[in-house]
C-alpha positions as CSV (number, residue, x, y, z in Angstrom):
1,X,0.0,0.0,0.0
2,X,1.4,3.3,-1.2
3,X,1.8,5.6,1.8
4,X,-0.8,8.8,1.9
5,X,1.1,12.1,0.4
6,X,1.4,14.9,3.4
7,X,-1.0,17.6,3.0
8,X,0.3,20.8,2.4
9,X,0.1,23.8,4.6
10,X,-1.5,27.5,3.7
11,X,-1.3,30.5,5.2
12,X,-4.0,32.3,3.5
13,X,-3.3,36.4,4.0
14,X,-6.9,38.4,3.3
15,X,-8.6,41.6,5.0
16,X,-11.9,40.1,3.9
17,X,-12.7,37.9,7.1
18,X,-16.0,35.7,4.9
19,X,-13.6,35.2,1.9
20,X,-10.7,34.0,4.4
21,X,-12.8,31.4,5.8
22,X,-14.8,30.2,2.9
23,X,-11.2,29.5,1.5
24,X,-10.2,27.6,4.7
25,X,-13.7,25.6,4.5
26,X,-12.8,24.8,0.7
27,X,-9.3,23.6,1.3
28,X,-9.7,21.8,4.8
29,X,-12.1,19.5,2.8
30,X,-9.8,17.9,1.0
31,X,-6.8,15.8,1.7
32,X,-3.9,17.8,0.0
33,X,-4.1,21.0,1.7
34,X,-4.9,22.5,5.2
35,X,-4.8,26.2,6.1
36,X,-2.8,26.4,9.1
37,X,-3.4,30.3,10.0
38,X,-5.1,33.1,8.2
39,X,-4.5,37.0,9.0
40,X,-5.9,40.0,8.4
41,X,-3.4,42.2,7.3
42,X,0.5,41.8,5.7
43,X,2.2,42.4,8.9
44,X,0.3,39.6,10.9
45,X,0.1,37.5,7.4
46,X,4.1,38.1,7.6
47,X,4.2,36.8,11.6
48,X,2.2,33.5,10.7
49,X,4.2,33.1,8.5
50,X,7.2,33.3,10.2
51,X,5.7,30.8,12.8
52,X,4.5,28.2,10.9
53,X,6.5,27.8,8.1
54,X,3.7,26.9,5.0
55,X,3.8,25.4,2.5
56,X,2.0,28.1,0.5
57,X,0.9,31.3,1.2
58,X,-2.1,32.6,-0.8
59,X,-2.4,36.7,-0.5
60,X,-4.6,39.1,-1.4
61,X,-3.1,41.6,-3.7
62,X,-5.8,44.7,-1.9
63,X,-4.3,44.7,2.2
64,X,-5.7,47.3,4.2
65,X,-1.5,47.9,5.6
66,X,0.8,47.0,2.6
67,X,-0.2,45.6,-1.1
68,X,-0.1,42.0,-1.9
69,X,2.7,42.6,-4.4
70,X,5.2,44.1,-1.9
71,X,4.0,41.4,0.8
72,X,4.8,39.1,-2.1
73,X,8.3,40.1,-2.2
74,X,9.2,40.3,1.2
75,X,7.6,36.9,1.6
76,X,9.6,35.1,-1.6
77,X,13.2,37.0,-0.2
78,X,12.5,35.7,3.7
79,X,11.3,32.2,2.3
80,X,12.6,31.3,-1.3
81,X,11.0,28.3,-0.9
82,X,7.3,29.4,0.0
83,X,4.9,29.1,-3.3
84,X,2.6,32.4,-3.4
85,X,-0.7,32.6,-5.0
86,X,-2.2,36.3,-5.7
87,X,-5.9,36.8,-5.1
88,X,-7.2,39.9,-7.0
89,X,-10.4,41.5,-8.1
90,X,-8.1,43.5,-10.8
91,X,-8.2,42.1,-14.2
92,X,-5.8,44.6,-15.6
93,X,-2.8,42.7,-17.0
94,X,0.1,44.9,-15.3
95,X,-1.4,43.4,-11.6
96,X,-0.5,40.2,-12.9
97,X,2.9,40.9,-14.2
98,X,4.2,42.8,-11.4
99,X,2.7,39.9,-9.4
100,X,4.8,37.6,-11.4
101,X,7.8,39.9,-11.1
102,X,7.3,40.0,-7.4
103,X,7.5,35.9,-6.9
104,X,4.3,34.7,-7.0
105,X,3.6,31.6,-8.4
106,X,0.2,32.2,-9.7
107,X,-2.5,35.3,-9.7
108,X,-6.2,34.3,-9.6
109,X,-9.3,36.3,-9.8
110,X,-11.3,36.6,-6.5
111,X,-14.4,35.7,-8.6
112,X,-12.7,32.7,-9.9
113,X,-11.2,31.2,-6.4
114,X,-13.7,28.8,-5.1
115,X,-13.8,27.2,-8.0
116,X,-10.1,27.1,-9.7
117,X,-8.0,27.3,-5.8
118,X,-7.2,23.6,-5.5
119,X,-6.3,23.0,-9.1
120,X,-4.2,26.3,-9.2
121,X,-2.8,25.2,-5.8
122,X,-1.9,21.6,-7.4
123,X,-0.4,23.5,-10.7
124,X,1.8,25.6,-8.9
125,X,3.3,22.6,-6.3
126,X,4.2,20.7,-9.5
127,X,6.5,23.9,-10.6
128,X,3.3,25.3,-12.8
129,X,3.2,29.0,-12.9
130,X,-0.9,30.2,-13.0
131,X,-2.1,32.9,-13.8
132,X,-5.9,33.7,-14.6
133,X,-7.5,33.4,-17.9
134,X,-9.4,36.2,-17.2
135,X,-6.2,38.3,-17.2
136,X,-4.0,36.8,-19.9
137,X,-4.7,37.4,-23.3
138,X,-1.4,36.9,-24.2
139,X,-0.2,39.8,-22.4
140,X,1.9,37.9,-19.6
């Protein structure tokens, strides 16, 4: 019998408390992924982070303290290892290319999450790069 893969931890980084735990719901159901802490804002995002060492981090690119992009970079220089996946409500092309300059692995639409997070989340641990259909046209 093959032995059960370990699921993969999130830190999931939101100032939107409903979309935060609707995420956590969605990705505690399954058996890849658990979110081990959520936060508010970049600088407690950036302490539960620091603490429990995820897996993946998936951040909002509208925080109430810093922006998701700069969050982004400070996360990818602290912890080259972490994968990051930008939520957004912007379609605009530049969000997602200074996203992708910044370290994220992936950039989805907020109106596209529920339904595309675990397979984005599965692209990106198997080295995928993902970012939303919505906002590529070609562009990035």
């Amino acid at each position: 019998m093959k032995p059960r893969p370990r699921r993969k931890s999130v830190v999931i980084i939101d100032d939107h408390i409903f979309l935060r735990q609707g995420l956590e719901r969605i990705l505690n159901a399954t058996d890849e992924f658990f979110v081990c802490e959520e936060a508010g804002n970049a600088a407690d995002g950036l302490d539960a982070v620091r603490e429990m060492r995820p897996d993946a981090v998936i951040v909002d690119v509208g925080l109430p303290d810093i922006s998701g992009i700069e969050l982004t970079k400070q996360l990818v220089a602290e912890f080259p290892g972490v994968i990051v996946l930008i939520l957004s409500m912007h379609e605009e092309a530049e969000y997602a290319v200074r996203a992708m300059q910044a370290g994220a692995r992936g950039y989805i639409m907020k109106n596209e999450a529920v339904d595309t997070l675990q397979n984005a989340l599965r692209d990106v641990f198997a080295g995928k790069r993902l970012f939303s259909t919505t906002v590529l046209d070609g562009t990035v």
